[in-house]
N, C-alpha and C positions, 0 to 999 in steps of 0.2 A: 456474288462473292462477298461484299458488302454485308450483305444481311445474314449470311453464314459466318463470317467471321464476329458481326456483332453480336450474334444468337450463343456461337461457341463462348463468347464473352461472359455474356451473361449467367450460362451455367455454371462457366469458373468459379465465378463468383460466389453464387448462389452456393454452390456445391461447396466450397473454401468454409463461406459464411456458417455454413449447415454444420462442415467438421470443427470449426472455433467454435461453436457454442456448444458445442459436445464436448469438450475439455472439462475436465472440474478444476476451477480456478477460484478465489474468494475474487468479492465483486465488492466487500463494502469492509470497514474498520471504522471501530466508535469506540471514543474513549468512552467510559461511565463510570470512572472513580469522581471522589468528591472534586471541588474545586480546585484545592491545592493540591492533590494528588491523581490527577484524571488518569493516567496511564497505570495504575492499581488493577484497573478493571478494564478490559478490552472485547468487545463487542463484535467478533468475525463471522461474518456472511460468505458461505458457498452459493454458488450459481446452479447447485443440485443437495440433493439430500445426499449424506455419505453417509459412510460406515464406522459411527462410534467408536470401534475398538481398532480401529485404525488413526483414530485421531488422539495422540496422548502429548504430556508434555516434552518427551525427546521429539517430538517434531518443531521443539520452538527453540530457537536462538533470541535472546532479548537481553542487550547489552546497552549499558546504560556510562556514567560516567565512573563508578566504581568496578567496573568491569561486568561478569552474566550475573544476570535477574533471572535465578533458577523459580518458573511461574508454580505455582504452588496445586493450583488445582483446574479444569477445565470442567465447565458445567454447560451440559446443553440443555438450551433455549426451545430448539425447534429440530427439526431436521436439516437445516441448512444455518442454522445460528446458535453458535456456541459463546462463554465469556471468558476470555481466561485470564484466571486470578491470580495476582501478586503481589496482594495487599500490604501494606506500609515497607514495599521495595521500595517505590517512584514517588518522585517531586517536579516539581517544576523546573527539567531539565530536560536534555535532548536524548534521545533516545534511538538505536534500531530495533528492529524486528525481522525475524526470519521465520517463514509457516511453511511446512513440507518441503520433498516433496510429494514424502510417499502416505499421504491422506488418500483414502479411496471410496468412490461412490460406493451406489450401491450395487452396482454391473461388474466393479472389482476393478476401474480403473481408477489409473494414480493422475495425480495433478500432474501436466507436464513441467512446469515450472514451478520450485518456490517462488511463495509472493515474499516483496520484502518492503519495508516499509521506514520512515523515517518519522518519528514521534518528536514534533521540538514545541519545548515549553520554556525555552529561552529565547535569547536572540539568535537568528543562527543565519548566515552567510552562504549561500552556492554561487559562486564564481563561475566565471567561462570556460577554465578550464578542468573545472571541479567535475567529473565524473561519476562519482559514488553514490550519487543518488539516481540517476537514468531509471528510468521504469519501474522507480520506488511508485508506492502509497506516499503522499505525504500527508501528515494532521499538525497543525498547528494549534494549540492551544495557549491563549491569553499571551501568543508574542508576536515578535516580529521576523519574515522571513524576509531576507534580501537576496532574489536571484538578478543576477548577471548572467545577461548572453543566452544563447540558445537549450533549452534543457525537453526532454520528452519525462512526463509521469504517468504513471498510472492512473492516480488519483490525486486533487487536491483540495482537501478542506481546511479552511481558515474559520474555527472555533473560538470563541467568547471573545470577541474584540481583538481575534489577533489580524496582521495585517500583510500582505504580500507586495514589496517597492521593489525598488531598484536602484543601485549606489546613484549617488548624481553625478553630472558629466564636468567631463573639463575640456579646457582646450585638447589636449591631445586624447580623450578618450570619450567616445560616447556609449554609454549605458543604456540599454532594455530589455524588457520582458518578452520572451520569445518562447513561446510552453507549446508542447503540444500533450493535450491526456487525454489517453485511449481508455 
């Protein structure tokens, strides 16, 4: 019974594992504007090859502190790596990002989820009860992030010397870093 219940396990799994990576989902984000301007240029990776004319600029939400950053143009790289450009929008500020969700391979399936992501090129703050960031992208570029408390990401890169702490404690509060990225 044992080993039929752990066997049925395993296939779960396996089988789960097989349809998650069959989704088309982006897997990577890279700034590549200049120094003072890194989020100009955005560097997005699919986990498949899609379909070009499925992928244009109504599928991007990119707000910034002046309110949307209408992206100007999208250039593919590869089959699975496009840039999309916004040249002298962005600074060294904080930023979101929303991609699909209707991008499609090349089987004609959509992303099931947009990816969304969190660009901060300032100081920027996630608290314990701060939610809005949950199963972001996060990039940090040349600042400082400060998360408090328990948070799930997607991704987290800390670019050119920026740095990931945690408030410091007091008597009545103690502060940590508690991440989990899938």
């Amino acid at each position: 019974m044992r080993k039929n219940l752990a066997l049925a396990f395993k296939i779960l799994f396996l089988l789960t594992s097989f349809l998650f990576s069959q989704q088309l989902r982006i897997i990577d984000l890279a700034p590549k504007g200049s120094s003072n301007t890194p989020f100009d240029i955005l560097e997005v990776e699919f986990n498949q090859e899609i379909n070009q004319s499925t992928f244009t600029v109504e599928d991007i939400v990119f707000t910034g502190p002046g309110g949307n950053i209408g992206p100007a143009n999208i250039i593919k790289i590869s089959g699975t790596k496009y840039q999309i450009i916004s040249t002298g929008q962005t600074g060294l500020q904080n930023y979101t990002l929303e991609i699909g969700p209707d991008i499609e391979n090349m089987q004609g399936t959509k992303m099931d989820v947009s990816f969304k992501a969190g660009l901060f090129g300032t100081l920027k703050t996630i608290d314990e009860a701060n939610a809005d960031y949950e199963n972001f992208a996060i990039i940090c570029y040349k600042s400082t992030l400060t998360i408090n408390g328990s948070h799930n990401f997607y991704l987290l890169k800390l670019l050119d010397n920026s740095v990931c702490t945690h408030s410091p404690c007091t008597d009545s509060s103690v502060y940590m870093i508690d991440l989990n990225i899938s």
